[in-house]
C-alpha positions in Angstrom: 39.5 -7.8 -42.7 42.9 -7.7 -43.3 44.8 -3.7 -44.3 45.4 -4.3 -48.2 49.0 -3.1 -49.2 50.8 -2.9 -52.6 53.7 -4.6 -51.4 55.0 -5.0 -55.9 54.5 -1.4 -56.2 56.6 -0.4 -52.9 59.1 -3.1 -53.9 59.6 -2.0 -57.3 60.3 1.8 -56.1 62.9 0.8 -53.6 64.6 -1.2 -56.0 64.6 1.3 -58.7 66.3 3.9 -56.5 68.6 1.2 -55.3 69.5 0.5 -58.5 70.4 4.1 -59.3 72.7 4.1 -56.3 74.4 1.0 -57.7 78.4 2.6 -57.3 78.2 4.8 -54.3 80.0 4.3 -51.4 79.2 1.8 -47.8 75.4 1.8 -46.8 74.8 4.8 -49.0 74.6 1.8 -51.7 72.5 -0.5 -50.3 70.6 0.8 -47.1 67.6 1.8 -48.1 67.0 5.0 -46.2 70.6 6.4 -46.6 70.7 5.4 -50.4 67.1 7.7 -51.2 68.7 10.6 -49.0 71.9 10.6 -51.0 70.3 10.0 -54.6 67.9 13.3 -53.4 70.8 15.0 -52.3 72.5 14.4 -55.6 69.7 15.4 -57.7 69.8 18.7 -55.8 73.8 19.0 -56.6 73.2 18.1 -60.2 70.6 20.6 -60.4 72.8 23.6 -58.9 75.9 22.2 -60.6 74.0 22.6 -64.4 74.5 26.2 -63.7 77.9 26.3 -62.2 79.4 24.9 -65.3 77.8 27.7 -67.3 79.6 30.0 -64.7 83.2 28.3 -64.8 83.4 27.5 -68.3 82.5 31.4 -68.9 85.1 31.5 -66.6 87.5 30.1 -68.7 87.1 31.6 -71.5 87.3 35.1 -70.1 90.9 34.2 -68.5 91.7 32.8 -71.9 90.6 35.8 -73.7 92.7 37.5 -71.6 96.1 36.2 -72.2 95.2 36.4 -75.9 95.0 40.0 -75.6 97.6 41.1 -73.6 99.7 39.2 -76.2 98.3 41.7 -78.9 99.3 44.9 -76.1 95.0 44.9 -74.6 93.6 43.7 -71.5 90.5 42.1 -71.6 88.2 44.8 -70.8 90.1 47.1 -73.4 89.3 44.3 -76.1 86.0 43.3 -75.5 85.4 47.0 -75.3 86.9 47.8 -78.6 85.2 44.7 -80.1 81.3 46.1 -78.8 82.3 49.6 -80.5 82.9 48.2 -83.7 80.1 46.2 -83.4 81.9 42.6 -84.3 78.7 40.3 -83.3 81.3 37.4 -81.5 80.6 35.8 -78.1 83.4 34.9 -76.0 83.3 31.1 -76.7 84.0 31.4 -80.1 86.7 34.4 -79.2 88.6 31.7 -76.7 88.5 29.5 -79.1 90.1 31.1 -81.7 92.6 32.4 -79.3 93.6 28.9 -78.6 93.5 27.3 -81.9 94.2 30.1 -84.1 96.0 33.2 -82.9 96.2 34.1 -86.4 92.6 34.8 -86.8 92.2 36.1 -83.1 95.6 38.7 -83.7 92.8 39.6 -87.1 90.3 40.6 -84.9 92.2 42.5 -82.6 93.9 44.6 -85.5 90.2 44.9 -87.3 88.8 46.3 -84.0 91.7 49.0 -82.8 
């Protein structure tokens, strides 16, 4: 008797894959084998690069921070310092924010907290 084999369901994988590699570059677009070990691969760098952004945009807004303050006559450390002793509940994206967009309010903090 001939081996039975679900040649739709095979077929339908490979093609769904294929289609998510629809835009890459060469074979990696179109050969089977090197298209699944390059949409793995970026699955794995989307995964790790999730929590890089959290890391760099923190980033960001510390060096942001930072040149806020030492307008005002504080580092960064001084400030955020100052700001946990007088107990002002603000995280730092809001605080980069405001330093960008409204130096007014940020120069209120910094006064409020020395």
């Amino acid at each position: 008797m001939p081996r039975s084999v679900n040649h739709v369901a095979s077929r339908a994988k490979r093609k769904k894959i294929l289609k998510l590699t629809r835009g890459y570059y060469g074979s990696r677009r179109n050969v089977w084998t090197v298209a699944k070990n390059t949409w793995e691969k970026g699955l794995t760098y989307a995964y790790r690069d999730r929590k890089q952004k959290k890391r760099d945009f923190r980033a960001l807004w510390i060096q942001r921070i930072n040149a806020a303050a030492r307008l005002e006559g504080l580092s960064y450390s001084q400030l955020m310092g100052l700001i946990h002793k007088a107990g002002v509940e603000i995280n730092r994206k809001v605080l980069a924010d405001l330093a960008m967009n409204n130096p007014a309010a940020f120069k209120a903090i910094c006064d409020k907290v020395r």
